[in-house]
C-alpha positions, -999 to +999 in steps of 0.1 A: -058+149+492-054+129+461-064+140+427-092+119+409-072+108+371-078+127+345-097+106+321-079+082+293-090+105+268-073+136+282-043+116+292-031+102+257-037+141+243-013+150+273+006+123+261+002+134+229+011+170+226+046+163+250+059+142+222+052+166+194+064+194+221+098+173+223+101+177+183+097+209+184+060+205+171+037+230+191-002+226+186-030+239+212-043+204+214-048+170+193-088+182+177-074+214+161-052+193+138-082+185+118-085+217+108-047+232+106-016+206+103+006+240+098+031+236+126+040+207+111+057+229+077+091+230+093+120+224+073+138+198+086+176+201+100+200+178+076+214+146+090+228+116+084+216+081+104+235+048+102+208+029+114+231-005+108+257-017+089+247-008+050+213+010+058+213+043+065+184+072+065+194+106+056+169+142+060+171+173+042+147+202+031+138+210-003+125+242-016+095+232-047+079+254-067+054+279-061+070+291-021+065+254-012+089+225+001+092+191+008+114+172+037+131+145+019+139+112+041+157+087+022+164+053+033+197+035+012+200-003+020+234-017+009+219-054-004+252-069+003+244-067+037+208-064+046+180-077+031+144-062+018+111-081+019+074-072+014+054-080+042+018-083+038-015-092+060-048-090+056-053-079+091-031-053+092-008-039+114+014-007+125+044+000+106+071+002+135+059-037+150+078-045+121+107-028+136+120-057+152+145-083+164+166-083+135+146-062+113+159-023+118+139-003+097+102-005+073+086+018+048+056+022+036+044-006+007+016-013-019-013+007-023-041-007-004-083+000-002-090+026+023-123+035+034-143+050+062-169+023+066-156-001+091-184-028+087-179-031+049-145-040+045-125-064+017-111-097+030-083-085+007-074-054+012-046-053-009-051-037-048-038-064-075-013-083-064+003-101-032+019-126-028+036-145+008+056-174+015+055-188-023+014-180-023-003-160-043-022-142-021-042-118-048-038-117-083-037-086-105-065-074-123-042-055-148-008-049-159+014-031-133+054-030-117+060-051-093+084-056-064+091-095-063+114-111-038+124-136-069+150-167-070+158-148-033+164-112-046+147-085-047+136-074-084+116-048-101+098-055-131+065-049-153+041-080-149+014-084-173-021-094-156-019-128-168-006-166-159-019-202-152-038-219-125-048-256-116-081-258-100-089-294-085-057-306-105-071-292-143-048-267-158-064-230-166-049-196-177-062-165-168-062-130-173-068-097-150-104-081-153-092-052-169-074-063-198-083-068-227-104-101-233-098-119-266-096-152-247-127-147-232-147-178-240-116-197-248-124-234-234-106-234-196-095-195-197-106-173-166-106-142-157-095-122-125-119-100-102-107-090-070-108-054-045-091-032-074-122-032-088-141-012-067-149+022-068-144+045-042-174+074-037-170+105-016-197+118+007-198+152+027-192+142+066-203+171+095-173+161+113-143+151+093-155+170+060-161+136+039-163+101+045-147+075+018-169+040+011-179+020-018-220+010-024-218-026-018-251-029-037-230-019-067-199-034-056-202-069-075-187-085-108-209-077-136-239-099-144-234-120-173-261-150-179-230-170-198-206-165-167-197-180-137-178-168-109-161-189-081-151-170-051-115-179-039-105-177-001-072-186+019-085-219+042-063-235+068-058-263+038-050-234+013-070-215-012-102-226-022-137-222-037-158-211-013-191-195-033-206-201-066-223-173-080-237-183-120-245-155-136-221-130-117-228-103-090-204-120-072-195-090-041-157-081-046-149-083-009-162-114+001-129-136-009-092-133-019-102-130-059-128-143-078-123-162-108-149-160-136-153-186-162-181-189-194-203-217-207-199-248-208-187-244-171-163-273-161-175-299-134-142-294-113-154-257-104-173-266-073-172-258-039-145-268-018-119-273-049-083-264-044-067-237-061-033-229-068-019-204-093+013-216-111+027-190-133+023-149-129+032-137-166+057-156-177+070-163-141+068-199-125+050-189-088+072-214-073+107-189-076+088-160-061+088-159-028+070-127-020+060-098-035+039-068-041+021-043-072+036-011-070+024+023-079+030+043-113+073+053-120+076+086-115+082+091-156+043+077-159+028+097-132+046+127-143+031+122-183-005+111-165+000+075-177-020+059-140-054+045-151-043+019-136-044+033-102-071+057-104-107+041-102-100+022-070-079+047-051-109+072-052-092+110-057-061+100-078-029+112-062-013+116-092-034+143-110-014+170-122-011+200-100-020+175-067-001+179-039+009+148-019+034+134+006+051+104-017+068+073-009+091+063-034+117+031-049+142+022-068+163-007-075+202+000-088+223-028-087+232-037-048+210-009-032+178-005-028+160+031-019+132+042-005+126+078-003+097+097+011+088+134+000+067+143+030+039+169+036+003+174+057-026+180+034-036+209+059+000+230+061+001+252+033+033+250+017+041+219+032+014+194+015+039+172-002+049+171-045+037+171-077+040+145-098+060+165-120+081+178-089+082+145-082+100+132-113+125+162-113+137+159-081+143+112-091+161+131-118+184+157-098+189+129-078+205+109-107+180+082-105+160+073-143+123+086-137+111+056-156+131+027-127+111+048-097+084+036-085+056+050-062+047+031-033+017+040-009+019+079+000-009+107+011-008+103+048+002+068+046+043+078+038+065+069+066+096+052+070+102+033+108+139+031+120+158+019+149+179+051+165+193+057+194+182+019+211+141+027+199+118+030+174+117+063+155+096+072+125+099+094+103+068+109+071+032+117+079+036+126+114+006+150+115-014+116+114-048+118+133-069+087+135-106+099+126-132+090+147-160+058+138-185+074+153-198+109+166-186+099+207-149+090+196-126+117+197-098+124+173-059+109+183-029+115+174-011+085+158+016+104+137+047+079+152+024+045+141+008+058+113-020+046+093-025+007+099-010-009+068-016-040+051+013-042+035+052-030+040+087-035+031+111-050+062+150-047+057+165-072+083+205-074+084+227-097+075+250-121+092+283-099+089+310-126+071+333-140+092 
């Protein structure tokens, strides 16, 4: 007599708990790691991976402060022969899909809005800025690093929220939201809205503990009776002004960025009017090919210079005595590394570093605090490999997707992770002849 299927729901938990099993990961069953992510605080064995020719991923254990540790997984790509790109979409997508063809390993990248409200989401989910095959995706609404993909190499460097724009063909400079504004009503300046401006609120949850959203009612660019602010979205023809709204409360999700301008408001700002940004600081657009804002160095975290960060990221991960997993990079000459410090946020003595941990061990490690750079961490830090003919993964394993509603049930996702918006993709290189 056959056996009726057990139904989808109990299959992928099967599923589920024989691949943690196989890691040596033993849990009684995928709901109980919302509550306790301890058998996940194992110190890993160290190894060594060549993953390909000049990219190879090494584990180890380290022991932090206060009887708590960290497993270290660092990725070191030899520039000579592979190559590192940010990869970015605003419809997301699962960190080992980039694994691929000739791509053999991604990390983690740019910090990114998260929330728990499905139907309220940004078209650009992406915090400051982005930009993809020589566009400008989203701009930055203040001075951060970046990670640019410049003249065709990869480059690490402080951009100041600020650069030039042709709309409809007329020149303009602008400047990020958050900067200072002693341009403001300069004739033809404009300044930069966009998703970093939100606010992220926290509400208690029944079932999950609390829910992340923003209030779209408060959501909006301020009102101003002087201002105007033009609504900029990617079009099959390329970005363009898609809403007028005079007098602000523009929503910051409904486009790419918004631009804002003052009386007299120029003629060309009308619907349907190309865009296309020109310079990002002192930078001419057309030598970048890609590139993404990246988190606080570890030097800054570490001496609590991130209001930059904070505001749109909700609970800051980089207040003092906060525990997190960490994804981090540097930049030294021909190699490139990415490093993530992992942890659960319910193991105890596994929930990841300080910031000040954090910028001990860059140091240990012989790497300047002030040249490493945070990319996105919590439970988002993972790096995706090729090994052994698949795709292995690596960070944040413990990773549960939460349920939308009170019917879904909780699943483990630790190997895909968190869907990302944006990543880093090291491909390699034609070996010389």
């Amino acid at each position: 007599m056959n056996r009726p299927l057990a139904p989808a729901s109990d299959r992928a938990d099967l599923a589920a708990l024989a691949e943690l099993s196989a890691r040596g990961i033993h849990v009684p069953g995928v709901p109980s790691l919302a509550r306790d992510q301890s058998p996940f605080a194992r110190p890993t064995l160290a190894w060594t991976r060549t993953v390909a020719p000049g990219v190879t991923l090494t584990a180890r254990p380290i022991d932090l402060s206060a009887d708590c540790f960290t497993n270290a997984y660092t990725l070191t790509v030899d520039l000579g022969r592979a190559s590192c790109r940010p990869v970015s979409s605003p419809a997301g997508f699962h960190l080992r899909h980039l694994v691929t063809g000739p791509a053999v390993a991604a990390a983690s990248g740019a910090f990114s809005y998260i929330s728990d409200d499905p139907a309220y989401q940004p078209a650009e989910p992406r915090l400051d800025l982005a930009v993809g095959d020589r566009c400008a995706v989203s701009l930055p609404t203040i001075t951060k690093p970046a990670l640019l993909i410049h003249q065709g190499r990869p480059t690490l460097r402080t951009l100041a929220a600020t650069g030039s724009v042709t709309i409809a063909g007329h020149p303009h400079t602008w400047t990020g939201s958050k900067e200072p504004q002693p341009h403001r009503h300069q004739p033809g300046h404009l300044n930069v809205f966009g998703a970093a401006n939100c606010r992220i609120r926290y509400r208690d949850d029944p079932r999950t503990g609390f829910r992340r959203d923003v209030d779209p009612a408060a959501n909006t660019t301020l009102r101003d009776p002087a201002a105007l602010d033009c609504t900029v979205t990617h079009t099959p023809t390329g970005p363009r002004i898609t809403a007028l709204h005079p007098g602000g409360g523009a929503d910051l999700f409904t486009g790419a960025y918004i631009l804002r301008t003052h009386r007299p408001w120029p003629a060309h700002l009308a619907l349907g009017a190309p865009v296309h940004v020109t310079a990002l600081d002192t930078l001419a657009t057309a030598g970048i090919d890609s590139g993404l804002s990246l988190g606080p160095s570890a030097a800054d975290a570490a001496a609590g210079h991130t209001a930059a960060w904070d505001q749109s990221l909700g609970t800051s991960p980089f207040r003092p005595d906060a525990r997190y997993a960490r994804t981090l990079l540097t930049l030294d000459g021909q190699h490139l590394t990415i490093t993530v410090l992992d942890g659960a946020p319910l193991a105890p003595g596994f929930q990841g570093a300080t910031v000040q941990e954090t910028s001990e061990l860059v140091e240990h490690a012989g790497h300047d605090p002030a040249a490493v750079f945070h990319l996105d961490g919590g439970q988002t830090s993972k790096i995706a490999h090729r090994h052994s003919g698949q795709v292995d993964a690596v960070g944040s394993l413990h990773y549960l997707r939460w349920p939308q509603d009170a019917h879904e049930p909780f699943r483990w996702q630790g190997l895909d992770g968190r869907r990302l918006h944006s990543a880093l993709q090291i491909t390699t290189l034609p070996e010389s002849p």
